[in-house]
MARVEXDO-24900 format. One record per residue (C-alpha): residue number from 1; residue in one letter; chain; x, y, z. Coordinates in nm, 3 decimals. Layout:
<nodes>
{NUM; 'A'; 'A'; {X; Y; Z}}
...
</nodes>
This chain:
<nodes>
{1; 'X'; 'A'; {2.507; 2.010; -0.514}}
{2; 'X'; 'A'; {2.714; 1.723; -0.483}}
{3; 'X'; 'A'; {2.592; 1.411; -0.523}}
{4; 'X'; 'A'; {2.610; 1.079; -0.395}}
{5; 'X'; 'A'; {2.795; 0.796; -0.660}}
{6; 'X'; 'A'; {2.527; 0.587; -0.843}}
{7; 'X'; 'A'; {2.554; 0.261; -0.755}}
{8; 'X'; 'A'; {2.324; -0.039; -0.765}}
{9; 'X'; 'A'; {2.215; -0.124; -0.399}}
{10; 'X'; 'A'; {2.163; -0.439; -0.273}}
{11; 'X'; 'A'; {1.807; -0.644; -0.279}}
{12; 'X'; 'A'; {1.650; -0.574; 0.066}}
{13; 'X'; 'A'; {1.410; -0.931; 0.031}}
{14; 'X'; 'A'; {1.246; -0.797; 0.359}}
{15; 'X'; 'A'; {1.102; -0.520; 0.205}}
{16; 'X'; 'A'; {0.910; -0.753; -0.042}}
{17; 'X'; 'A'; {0.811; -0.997; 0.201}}
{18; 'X'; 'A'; {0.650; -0.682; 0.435}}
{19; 'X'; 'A'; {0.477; -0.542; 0.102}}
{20; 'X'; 'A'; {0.347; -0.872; 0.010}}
{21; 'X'; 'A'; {0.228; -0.966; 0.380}}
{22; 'X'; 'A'; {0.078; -0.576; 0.425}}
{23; 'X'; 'A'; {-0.138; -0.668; 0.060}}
{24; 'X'; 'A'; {-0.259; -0.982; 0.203}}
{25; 'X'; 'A'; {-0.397; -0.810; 0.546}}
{26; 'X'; 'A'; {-0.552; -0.515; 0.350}}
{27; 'X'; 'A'; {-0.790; -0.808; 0.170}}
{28; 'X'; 'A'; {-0.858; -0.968; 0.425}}
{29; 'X'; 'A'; {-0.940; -0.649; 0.615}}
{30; 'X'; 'A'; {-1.168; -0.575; 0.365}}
{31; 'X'; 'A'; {-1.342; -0.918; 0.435}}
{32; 'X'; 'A'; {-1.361; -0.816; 0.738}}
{33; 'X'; 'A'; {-1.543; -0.512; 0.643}}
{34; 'X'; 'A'; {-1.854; -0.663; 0.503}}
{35; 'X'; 'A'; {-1.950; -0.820; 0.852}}
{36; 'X'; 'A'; {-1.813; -0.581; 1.067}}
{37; 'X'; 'A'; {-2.087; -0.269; 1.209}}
{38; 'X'; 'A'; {-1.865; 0.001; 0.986}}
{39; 'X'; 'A'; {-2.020; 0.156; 0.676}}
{40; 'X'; 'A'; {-1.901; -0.023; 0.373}}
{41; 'X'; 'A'; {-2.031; -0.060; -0.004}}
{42; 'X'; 'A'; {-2.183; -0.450; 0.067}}
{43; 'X'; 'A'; {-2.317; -0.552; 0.414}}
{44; 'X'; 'A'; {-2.427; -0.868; 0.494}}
{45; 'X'; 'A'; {-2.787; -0.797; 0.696}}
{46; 'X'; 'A'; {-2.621; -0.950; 1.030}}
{47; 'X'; 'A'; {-2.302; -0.789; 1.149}}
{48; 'X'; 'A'; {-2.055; -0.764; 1.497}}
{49; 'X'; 'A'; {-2.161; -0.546; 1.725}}
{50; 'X'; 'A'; {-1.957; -0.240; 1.795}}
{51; 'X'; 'A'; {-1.680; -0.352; 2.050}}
{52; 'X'; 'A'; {-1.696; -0.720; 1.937}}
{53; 'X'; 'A'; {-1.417; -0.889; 1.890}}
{54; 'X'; 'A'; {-1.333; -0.853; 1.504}}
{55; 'X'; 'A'; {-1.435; -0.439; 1.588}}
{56; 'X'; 'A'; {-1.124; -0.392; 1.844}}
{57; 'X'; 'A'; {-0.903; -0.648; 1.570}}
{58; 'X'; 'A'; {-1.018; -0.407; 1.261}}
{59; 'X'; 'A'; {-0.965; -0.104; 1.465}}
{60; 'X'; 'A'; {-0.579; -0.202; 1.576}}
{61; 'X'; 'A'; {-0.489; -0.284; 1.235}}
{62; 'X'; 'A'; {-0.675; 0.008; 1.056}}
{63; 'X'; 'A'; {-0.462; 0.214; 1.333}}
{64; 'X'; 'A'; {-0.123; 0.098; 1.186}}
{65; 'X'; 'A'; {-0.162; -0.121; 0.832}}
{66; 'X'; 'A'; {-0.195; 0.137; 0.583}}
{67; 'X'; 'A'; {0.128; 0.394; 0.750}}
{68; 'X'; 'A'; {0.329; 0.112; 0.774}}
{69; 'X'; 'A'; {0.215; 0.068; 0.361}}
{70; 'X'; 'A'; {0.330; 0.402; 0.262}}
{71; 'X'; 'A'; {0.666; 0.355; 0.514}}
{72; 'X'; 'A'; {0.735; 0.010; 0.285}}
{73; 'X'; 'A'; {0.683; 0.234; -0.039}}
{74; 'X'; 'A'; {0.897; 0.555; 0.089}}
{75; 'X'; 'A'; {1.215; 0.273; 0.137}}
{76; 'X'; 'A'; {1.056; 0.137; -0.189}}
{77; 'X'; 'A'; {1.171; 0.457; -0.384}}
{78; 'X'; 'A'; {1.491; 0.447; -0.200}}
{79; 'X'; 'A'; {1.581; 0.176; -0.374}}
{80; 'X'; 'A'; {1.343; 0.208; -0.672}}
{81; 'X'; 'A'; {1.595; 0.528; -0.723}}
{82; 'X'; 'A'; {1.904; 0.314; -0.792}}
{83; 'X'; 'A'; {2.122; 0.459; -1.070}}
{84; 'X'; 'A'; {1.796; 0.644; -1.175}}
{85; 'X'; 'A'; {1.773; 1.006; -1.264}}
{86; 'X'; 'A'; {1.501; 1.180; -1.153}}
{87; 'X'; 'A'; {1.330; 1.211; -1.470}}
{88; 'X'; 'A'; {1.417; 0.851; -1.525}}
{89; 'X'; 'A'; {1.244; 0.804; -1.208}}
{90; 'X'; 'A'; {0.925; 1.023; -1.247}}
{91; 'X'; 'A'; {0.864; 0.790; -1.552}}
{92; 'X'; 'A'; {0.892; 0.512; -1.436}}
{93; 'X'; 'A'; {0.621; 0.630; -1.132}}
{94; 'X'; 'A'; {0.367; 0.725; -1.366}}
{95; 'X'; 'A'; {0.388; 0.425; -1.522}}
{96; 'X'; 'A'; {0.338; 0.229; -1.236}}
{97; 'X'; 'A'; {0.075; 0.459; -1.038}}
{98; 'X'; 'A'; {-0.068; 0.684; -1.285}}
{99; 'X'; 'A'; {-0.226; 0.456; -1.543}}
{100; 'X'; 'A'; {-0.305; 0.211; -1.330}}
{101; 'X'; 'A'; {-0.499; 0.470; -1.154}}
{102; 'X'; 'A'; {-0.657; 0.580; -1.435}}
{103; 'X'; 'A'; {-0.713; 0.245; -1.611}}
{104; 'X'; 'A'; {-0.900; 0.149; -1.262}}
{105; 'X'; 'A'; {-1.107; 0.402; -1.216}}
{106; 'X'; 'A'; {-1.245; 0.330; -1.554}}
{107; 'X'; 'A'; {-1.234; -0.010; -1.525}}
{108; 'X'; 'A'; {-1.251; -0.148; -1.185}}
{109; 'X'; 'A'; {-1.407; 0.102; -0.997}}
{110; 'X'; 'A'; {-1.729; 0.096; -1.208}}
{111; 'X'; 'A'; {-1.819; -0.252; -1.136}}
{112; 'X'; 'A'; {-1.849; -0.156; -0.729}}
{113; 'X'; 'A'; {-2.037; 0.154; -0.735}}
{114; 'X'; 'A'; {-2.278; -0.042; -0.977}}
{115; 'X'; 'A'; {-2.309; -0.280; -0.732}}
{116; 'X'; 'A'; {-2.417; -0.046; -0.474}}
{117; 'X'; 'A'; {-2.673; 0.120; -0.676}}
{118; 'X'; 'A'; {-2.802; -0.205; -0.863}}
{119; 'X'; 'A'; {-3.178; -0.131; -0.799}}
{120; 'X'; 'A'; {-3.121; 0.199; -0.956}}
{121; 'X'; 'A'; {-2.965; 0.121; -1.291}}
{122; 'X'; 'A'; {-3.060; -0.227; -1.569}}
{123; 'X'; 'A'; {-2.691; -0.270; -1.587}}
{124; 'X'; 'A'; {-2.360; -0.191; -1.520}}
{125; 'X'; 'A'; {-2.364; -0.081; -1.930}}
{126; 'X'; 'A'; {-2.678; 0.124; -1.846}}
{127; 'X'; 'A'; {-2.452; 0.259; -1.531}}
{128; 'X'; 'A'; {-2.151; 0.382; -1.742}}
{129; 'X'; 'A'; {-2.358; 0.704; -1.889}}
{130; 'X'; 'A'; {-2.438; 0.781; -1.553}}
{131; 'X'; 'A'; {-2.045; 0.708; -1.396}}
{132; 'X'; 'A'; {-1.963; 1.167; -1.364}}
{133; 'X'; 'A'; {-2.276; 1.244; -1.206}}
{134; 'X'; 'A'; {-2.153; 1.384; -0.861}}
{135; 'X'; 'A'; {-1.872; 1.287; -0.658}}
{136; 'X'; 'A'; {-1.953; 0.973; -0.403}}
{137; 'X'; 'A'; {-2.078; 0.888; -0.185}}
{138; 'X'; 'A'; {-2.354; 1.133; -0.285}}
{139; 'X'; 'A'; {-2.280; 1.064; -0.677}}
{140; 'X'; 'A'; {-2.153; 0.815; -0.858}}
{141; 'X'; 'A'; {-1.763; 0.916; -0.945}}
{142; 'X'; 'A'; {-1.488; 0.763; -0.732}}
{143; 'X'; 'A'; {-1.162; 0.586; -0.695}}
{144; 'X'; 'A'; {-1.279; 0.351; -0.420}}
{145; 'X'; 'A'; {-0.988; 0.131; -0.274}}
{146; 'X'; 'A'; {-0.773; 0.344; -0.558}}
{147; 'X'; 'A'; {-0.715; 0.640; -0.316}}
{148; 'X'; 'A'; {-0.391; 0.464; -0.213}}
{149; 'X'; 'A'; {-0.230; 0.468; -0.539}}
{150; 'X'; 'A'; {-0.392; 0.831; -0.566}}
{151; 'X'; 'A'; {-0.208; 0.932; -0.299}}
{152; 'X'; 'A'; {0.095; 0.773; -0.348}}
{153; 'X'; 'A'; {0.165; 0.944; -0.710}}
{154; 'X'; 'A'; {0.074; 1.259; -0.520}}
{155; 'X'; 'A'; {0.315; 1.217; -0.254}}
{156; 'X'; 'A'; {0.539; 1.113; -0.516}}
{157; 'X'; 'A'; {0.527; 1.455; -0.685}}
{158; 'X'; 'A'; {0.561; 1.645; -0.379}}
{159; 'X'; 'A'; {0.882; 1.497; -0.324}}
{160; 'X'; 'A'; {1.028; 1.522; -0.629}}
{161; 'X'; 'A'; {1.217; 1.850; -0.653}}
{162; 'X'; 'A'; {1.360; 1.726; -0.349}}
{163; 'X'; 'A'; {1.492; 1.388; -0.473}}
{164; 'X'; 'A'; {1.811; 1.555; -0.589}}
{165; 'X'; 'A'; {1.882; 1.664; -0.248}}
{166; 'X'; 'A'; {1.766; 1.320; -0.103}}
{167; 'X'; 'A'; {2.033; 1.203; -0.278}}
{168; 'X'; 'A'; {2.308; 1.376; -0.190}}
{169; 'X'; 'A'; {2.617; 1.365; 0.068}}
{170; 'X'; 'A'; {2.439; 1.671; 0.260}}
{171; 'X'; 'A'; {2.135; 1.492; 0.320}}
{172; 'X'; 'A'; {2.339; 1.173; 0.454}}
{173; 'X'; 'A'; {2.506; 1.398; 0.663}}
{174; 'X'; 'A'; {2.222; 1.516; 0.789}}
{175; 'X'; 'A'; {2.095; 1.124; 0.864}}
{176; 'X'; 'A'; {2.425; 1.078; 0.996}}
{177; 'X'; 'A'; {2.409; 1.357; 1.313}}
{178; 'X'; 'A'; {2.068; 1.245; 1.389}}
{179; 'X'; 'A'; {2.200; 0.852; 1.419}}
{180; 'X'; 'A'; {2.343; 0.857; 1.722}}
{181; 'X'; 'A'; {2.051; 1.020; 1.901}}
{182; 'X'; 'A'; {1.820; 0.762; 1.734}}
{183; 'X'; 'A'; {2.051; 0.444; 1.794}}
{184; 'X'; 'A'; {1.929; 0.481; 2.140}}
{185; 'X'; 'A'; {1.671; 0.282; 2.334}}
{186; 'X'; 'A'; {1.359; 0.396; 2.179}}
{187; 'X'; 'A'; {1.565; 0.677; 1.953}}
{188; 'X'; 'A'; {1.375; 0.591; 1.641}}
{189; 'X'; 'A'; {1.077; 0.786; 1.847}}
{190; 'X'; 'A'; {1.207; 1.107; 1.708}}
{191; 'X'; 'A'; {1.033; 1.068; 1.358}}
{192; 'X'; 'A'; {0.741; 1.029; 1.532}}
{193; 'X'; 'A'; {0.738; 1.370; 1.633}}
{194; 'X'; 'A'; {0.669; 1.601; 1.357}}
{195; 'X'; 'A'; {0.417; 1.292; 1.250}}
{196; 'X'; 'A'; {0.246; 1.416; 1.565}}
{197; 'X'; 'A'; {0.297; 1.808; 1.535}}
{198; 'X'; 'A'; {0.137; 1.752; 1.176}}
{199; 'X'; 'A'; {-0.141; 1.541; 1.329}}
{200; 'X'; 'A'; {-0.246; 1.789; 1.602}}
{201; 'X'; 'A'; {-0.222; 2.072; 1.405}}
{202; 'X'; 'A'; {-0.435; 1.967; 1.114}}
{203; 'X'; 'A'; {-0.683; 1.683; 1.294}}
{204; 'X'; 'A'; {-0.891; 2.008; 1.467}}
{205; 'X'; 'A'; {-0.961; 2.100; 1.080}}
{206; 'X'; 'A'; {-0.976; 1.770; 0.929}}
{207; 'X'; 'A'; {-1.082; 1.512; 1.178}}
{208; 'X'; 'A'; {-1.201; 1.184; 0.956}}
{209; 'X'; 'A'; {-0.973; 1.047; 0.684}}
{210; 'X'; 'A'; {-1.210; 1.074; 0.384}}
{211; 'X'; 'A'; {-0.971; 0.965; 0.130}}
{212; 'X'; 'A'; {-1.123; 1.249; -0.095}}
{213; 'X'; 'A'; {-0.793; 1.385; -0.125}}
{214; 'X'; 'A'; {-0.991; 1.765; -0.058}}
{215; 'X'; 'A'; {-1.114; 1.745; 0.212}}
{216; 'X'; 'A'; {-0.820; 1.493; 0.380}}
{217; 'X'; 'A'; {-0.557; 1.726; 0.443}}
{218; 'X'; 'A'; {-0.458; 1.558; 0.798}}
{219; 'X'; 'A'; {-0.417; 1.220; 0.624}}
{220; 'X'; 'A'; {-0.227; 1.314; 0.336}}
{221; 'X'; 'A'; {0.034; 1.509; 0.556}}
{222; 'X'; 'A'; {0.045; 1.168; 0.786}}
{223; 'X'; 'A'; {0.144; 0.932; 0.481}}
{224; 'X'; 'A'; {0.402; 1.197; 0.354}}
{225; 'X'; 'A'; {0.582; 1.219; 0.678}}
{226; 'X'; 'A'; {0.614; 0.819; 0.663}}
{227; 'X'; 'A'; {0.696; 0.801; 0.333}}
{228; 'X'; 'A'; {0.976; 1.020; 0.408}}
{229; 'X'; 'A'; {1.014; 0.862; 0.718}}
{230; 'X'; 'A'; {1.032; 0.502; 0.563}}
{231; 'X'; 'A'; {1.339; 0.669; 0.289}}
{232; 'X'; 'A'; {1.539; 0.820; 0.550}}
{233; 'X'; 'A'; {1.560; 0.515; 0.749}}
{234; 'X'; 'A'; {1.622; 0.249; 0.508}}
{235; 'X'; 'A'; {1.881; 0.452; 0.343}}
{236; 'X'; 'A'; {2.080; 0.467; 0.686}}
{237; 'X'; 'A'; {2.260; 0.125; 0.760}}
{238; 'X'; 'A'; {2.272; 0.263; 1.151}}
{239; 'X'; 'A'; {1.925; 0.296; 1.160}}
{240; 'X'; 'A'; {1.814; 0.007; 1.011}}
{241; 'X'; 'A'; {2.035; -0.190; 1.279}}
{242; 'X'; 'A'; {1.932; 0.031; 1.587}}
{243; 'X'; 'A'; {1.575; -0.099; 1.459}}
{244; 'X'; 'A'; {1.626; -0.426; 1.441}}
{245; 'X'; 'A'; {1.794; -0.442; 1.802}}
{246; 'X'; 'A'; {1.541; -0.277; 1.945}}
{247; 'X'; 'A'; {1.269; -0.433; 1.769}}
{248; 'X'; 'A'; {1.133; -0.608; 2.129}}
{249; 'X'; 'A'; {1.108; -0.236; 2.253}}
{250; 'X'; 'A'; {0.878; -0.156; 2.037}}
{251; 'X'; 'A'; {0.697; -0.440; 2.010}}
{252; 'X'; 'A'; {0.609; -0.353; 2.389}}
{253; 'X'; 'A'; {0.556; -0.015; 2.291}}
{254; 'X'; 'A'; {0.314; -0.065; 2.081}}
{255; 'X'; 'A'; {0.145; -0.304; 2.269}}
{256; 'X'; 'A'; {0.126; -0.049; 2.581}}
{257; 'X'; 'A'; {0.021; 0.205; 2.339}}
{258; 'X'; 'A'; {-0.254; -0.040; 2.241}}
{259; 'X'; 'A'; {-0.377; -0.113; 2.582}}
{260; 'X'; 'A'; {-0.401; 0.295; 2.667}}
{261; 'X'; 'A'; {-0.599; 0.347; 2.320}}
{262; 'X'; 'A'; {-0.837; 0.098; 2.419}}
{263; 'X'; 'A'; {-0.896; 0.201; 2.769}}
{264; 'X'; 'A'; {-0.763; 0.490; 2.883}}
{265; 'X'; 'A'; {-1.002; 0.717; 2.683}}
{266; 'X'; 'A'; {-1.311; 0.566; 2.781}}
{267; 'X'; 'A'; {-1.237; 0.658; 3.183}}
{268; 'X'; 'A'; {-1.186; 1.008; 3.081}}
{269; 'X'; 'A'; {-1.533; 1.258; 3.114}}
{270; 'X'; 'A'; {-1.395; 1.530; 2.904}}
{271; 'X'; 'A'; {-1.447; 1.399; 2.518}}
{272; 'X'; 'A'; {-1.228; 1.690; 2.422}}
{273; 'X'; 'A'; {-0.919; 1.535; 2.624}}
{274; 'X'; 'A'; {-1.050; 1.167; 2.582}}
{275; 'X'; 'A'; {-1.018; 1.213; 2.207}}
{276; 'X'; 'A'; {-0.702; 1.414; 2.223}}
{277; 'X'; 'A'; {-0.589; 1.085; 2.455}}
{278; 'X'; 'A'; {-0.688; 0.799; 2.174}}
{279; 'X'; 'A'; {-0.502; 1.020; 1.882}}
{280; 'X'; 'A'; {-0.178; 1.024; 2.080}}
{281; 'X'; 'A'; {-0.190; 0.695; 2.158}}
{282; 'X'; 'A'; {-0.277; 0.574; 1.823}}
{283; 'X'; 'A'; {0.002; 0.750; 1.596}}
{284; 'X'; 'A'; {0.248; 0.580; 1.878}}
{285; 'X'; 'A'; {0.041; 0.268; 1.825}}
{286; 'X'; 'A'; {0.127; 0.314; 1.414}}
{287; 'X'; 'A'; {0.443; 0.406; 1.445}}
{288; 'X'; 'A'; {0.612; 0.155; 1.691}}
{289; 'X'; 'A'; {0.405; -0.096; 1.502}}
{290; 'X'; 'A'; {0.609; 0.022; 1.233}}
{291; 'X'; 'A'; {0.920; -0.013; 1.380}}
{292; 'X'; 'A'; {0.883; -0.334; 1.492}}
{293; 'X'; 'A'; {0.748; -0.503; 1.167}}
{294; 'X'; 'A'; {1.078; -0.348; 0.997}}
{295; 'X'; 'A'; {1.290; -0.482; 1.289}}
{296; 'X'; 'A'; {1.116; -0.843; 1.249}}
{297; 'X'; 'A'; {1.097; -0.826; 0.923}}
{298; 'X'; 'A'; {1.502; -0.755; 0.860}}
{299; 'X'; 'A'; {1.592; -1.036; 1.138}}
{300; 'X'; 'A'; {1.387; -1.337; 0.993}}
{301; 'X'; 'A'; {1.257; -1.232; 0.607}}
{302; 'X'; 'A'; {1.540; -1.087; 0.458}}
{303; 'X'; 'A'; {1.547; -1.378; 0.228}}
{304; 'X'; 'A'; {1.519; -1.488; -0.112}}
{305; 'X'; 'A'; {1.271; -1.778; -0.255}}
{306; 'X'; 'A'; {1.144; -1.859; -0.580}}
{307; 'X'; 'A'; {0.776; -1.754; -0.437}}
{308; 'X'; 'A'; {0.883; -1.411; -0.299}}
{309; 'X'; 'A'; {0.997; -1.356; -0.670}}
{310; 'X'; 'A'; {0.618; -1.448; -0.791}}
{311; 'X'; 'A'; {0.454; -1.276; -0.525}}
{312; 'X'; 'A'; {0.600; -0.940; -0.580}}
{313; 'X'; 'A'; {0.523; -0.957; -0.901}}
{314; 'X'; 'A'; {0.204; -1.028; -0.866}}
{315; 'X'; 'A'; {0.093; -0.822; -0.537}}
{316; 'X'; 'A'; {0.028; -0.478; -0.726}}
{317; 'X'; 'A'; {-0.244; -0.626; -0.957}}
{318; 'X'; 'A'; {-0.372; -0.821; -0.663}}
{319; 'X'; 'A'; {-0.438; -0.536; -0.468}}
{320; 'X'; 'A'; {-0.549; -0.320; -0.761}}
{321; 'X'; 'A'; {-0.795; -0.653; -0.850}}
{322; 'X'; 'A'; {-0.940; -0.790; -0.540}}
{323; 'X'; 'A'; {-1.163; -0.555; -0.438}}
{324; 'X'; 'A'; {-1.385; -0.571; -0.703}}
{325; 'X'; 'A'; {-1.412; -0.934; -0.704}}
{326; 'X'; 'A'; {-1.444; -0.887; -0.294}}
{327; 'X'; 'A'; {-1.785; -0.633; -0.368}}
{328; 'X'; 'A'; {-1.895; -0.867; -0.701}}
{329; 'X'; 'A'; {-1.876; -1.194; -0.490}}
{330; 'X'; 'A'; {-2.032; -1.058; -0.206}}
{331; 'X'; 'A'; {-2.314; -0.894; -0.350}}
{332; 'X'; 'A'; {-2.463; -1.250; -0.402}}
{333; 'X'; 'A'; {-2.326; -1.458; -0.142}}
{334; 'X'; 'A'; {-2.468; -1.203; 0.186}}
{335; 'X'; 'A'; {-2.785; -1.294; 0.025}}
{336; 'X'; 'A'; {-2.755; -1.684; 0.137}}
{337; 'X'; 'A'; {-2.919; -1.859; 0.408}}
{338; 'X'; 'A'; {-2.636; -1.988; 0.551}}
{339; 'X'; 'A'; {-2.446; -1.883; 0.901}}
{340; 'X'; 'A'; {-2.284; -1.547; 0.920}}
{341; 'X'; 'A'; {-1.933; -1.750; 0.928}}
{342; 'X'; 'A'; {-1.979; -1.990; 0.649}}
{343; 'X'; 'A'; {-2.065; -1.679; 0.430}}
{344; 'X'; 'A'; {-1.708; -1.512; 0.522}}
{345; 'X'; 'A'; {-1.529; -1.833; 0.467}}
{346; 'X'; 'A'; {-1.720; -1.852; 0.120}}
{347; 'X'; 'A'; {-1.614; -1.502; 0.038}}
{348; 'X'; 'A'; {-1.269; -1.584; 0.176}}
{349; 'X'; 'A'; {-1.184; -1.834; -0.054}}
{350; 'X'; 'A'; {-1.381; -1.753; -0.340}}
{351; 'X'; 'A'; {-1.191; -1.400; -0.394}}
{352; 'X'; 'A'; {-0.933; -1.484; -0.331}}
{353; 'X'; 'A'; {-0.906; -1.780; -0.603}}
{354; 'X'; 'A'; {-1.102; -1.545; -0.848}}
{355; 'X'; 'A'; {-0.834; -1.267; -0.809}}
{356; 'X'; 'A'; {-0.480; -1.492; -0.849}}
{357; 'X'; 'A'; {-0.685; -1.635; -1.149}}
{358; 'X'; 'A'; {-0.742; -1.335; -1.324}}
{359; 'X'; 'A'; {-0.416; -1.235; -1.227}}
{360; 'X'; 'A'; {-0.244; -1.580; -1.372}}
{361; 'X'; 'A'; {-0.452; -1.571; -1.711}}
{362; 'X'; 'A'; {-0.593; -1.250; -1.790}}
{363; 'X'; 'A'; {-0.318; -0.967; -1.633}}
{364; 'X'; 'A'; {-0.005; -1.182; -1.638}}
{365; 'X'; 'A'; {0.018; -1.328; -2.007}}
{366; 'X'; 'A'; {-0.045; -1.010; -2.180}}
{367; 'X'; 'A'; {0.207; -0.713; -2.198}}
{368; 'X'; 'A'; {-0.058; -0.435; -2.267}}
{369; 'X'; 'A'; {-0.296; -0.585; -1.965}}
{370; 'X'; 'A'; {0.015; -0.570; -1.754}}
{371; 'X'; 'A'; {0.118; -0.182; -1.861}}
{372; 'X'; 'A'; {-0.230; -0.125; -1.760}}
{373; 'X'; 'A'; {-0.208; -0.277; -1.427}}
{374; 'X'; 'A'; {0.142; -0.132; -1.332}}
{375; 'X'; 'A'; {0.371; -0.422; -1.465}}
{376; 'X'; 'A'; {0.680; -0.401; -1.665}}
{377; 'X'; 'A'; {0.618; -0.592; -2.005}}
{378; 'X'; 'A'; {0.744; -0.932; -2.039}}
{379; 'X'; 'A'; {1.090; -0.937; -2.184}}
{380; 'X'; 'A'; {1.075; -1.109; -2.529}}
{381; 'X'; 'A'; {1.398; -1.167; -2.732}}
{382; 'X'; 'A'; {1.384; -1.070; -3.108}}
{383; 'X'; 'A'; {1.314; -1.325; -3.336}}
{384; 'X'; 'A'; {1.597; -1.431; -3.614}}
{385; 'X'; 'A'; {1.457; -1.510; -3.957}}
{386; 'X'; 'A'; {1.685; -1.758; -4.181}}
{387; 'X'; 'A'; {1.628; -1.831; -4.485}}
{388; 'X'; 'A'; {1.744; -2.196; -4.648}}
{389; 'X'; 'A'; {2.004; -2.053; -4.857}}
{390; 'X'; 'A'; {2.179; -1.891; -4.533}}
{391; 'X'; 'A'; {2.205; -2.253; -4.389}}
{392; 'X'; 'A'; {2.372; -2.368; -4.731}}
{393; 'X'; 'A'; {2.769; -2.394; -4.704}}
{394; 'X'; 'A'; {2.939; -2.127; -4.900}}
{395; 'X'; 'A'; {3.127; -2.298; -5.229}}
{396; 'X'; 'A'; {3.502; -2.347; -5.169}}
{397; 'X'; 'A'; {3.729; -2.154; -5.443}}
{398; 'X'; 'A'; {3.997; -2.349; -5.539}}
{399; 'X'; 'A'; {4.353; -2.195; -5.588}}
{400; 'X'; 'A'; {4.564; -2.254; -5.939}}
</nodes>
């Protein structure tokens, strides 16, 4: 198979800037969590009602956050790939998903499930004999918030006898006969199909996403298709511009599809049809979301600042991080007799400090804390020893 000439491609700051922004909602969506009327692993005693207004925020941003995630990682690996082989690669992935992963279920995982189960355990050292007794929520072993980065390396596998291919004139020519259909006014629509197909094939069978990886077979087929989705587009310059063009289109669209998801379903008797009704309008709901944070995103962040540089850096850990301090933090602070919003501004700003700290002096500083939470070691140049006598001016030989 012939392949496509190595080259280094170009920065896309955008892509950053959406990963960093996309980090920053998922922790504050988990704020939102604790006082919202969903399960969760701490709940402060008063809540929203179902319907309130943080329940129809959560619910719009659960519907299209966490695609739009994986869709920022699949164009991620398209230019993670660079002059990478595949093996080169595959390394470099399980580096940066694989021992995190494993570090954090160990580490970081622990401290929440603890948490939870306080009054049944003296401490979270008393806890750690206890940590393989039966998978959660019924036991006590998990990956909590970790089920992204699960995923991800799994996707990551799947793909990989493919990646050859995906780089290859063939597959650009592929890309290439399907621009001109999707350069038109909502053409970028057509990956949204087999997202669908996949969706109301498998939802019948697997109806909640679980993240239990067995049991979450619809999910898992939903965040390959927009991983791939996410490669395919960012590696097509056509694309990428129809997008950005278009990016009021579907803006609107998603907005429509927003208003139908909300509504529409709840005027319908049949729950069969009314549920079949929400689904369809929520994958359109995720994907022209999609669309037109990529569109925005390329017109007005596609930029380059001394802070984009330190927040990229520093996102992964954060996310890995935060939601431990989120459950450790809360645990004590629902228990205050203080208003319902004072205690989620306290939370607010009290993880949120706690995690960039540990992240600026504990994960930052150190190369092996950094391995562990999916950072490349600090560069360090190698120290020169010299010795007195090397300083010393050789004797001059004279001639005669």
């Amino acid at each position: 198979m012939e392949k496509l000439p190595t080259t280094q491609k170009q920065r896309l700051y955008y892509i950053d800037w959406l990963r960093i922004i996309l980090i920053v909602s998922v922790f504050l969506f988990h704020i939102g969590m604790i006082f919202n009327s969903w399960d969760w692993h701490i709940k402060n005693d008063e809540t929203f009602a179902h319907k309130s207004t943080l329940w129809y925020i959560m619910e719009y941003l659960g519907q299209w956050r966490m695609p739009l995630l994986v869709l920022v990682s699949g164009a991620g690996t398209f230019l993670a790939l660079g002059t990478k082989s595949v093996k080169q690669y595959l390394s470099e992935r399980l580096k940066r998903l694989f021992i995190p992963l494993t570090a954090g279920i160990f580490i970081l995982v622990p401290i929440q499930v603890y948490l939870e189960r306080a009054d049944q355990y003296n401490s979270l050292i008393d806890y750690y004999p206890h940590m393989f007794e039966g998978i959660y929520p019924v036991g006590n072993f998990s990956w909590h918030h970790l089920w992204f980065i699960a995923y991800l390396f799994f996707i990551v596998l799947v793909i990989s006898p493919f990646l050859n291919f995906m780089r290859s004139r063939r597959f650009k020519s592929c890309i290439e006969s399907i621009a001109p259909l999707a350069e038109k006014r909502f053409g970028a629509n057509l990956f949204l199909i087999p997202i669908m197909l996949s969706q109301l094939i498998l939802r019948p069978y697997f109806p909640d996403n679980t993240h239990d990886f067995i049991n979450d077979w619809a999910a898992i087929a939903y965040y390959i298709l927009y991983f791939l989705s996410g490669y395919t587009i960012v590696s097509n310059h056509r694309l990428m511009n129809s997008i950005e063009r278009q990016k009021r289109i579907y803006l609107t669209e998603s907005i429509l599809a927003a208003v139908v998801m909300f509504v529409l379903p709840y005027q319908i008797e049949s729950e069969a049809i009314a549920t079949l009704v929400w689904r369809l309008a929520s994958y359109t709901l995720a994907w022209t979301c999609g669309l037109a944070a990529l569109g925005y995103a390329r017109r007005y962040l596609n930029h380059n600042t001394p802070f984009r540089k330190i927040a990229n850096e520093a996102i992964y850990p954060f996310y890995l991080i935060h939601q431990p301090i989120i459950v450790l933090l809360a645990y004590f602070i629902v228990n205050l007799d203080i208003p319902l919003i004072w205690k989620a501004i306290i939370v607010t700003v009290s993880s949120f400090s706690l995690t960039i700290l540990l992240y600026w002096f504990v994960v930052r500083p150190f190369n092996a804390v950094r391995i562990i939470f999916g950072m490349k070691p600090k560069m360090t140049l190698p120290s020169i020893e010299v010795s007195v006598a090397d300083l010393k001016p050789e004797p001059q030989r004279v001639k005669g």
